[in-house]
C-alpha positions as CSV (number, residue, x, y, z in Angstrom):
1,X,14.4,-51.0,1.2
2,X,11.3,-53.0,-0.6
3,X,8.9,-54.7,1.8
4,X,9.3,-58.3,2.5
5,X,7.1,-61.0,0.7
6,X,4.9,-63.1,3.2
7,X,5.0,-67.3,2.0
8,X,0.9,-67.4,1.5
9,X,1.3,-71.1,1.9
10,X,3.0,-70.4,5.3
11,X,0.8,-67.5,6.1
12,X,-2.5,-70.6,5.4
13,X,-0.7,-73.1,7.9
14,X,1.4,-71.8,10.7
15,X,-0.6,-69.4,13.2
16,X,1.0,-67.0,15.5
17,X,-0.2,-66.8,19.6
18,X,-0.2,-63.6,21.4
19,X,3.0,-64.4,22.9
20,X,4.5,-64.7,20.0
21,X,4.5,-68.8,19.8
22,X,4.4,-70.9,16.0
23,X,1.3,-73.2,15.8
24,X,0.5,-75.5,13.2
25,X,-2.1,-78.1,12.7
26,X,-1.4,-81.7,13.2
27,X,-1.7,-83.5,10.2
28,X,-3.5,-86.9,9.7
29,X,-6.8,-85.9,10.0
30,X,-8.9,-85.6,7.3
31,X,-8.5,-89.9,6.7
32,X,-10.6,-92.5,8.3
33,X,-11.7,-90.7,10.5
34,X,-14.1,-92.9,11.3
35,X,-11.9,-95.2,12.7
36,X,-9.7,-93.1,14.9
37,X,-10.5,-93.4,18.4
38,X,-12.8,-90.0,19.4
39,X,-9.7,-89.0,22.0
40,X,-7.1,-89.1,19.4
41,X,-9.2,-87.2,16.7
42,X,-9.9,-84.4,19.9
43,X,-5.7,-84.5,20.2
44,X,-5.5,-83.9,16.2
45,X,-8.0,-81.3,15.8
46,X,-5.9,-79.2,18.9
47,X,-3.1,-76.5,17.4
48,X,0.9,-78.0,18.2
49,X,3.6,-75.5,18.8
50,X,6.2,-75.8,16.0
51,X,9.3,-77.9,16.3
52,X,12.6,-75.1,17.2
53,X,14.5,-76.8,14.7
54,X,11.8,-75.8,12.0
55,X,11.1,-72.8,13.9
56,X,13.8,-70.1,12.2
57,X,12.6,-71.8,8.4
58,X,8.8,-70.3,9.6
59,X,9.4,-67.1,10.8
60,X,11.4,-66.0,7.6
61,X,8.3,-66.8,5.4
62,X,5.8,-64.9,7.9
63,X,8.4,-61.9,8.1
64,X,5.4,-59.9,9.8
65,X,4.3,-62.0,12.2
C-alpha cells in the first residue's frame, strides 16, 4: 500500500493541538488593520477550532496528523 499524500496547502493552514483538535487562523486580518478596534485584531490574531462540518474534509488532506 503507497503512502498517503499530505495537502501542503492544508498542512500551511490548519494546525493540529496535542489533543488532537483542528485549528485554523481567522481570516480578515491582514486589511485595515489600522482601523480595527485593538480587541478585535487580539480576537483575530488567536487560533479557532475548525467547524465539525468542515472537520472530516481536513483530516483527509493531513492524513498524518
Amino acid at each position: 500500500m503507497p503512502k498517503m499524500k499530505t495537502h501542503k496547502g492544508a498542512s500551511k493552514r490548519f494546525k493540529l493541538t496535542g489533543t488532537g483538535k483542528l485549528m485554523h487562523q481567522q481570516g480578515r486580518r491582514g486589511h485595515f488593520r489600522r482601523r480595527k478596534a485593538t480587541r478585535l485584531l487580539q480576537q483575530l490574531d488567536k487560533l479557532k477550532p475548525v467547524d465539525k462540518t468542515e472537520e472530516r474534509m481536513v483530516r483527509q488532506a493531513l492524513p498524518y496528523g
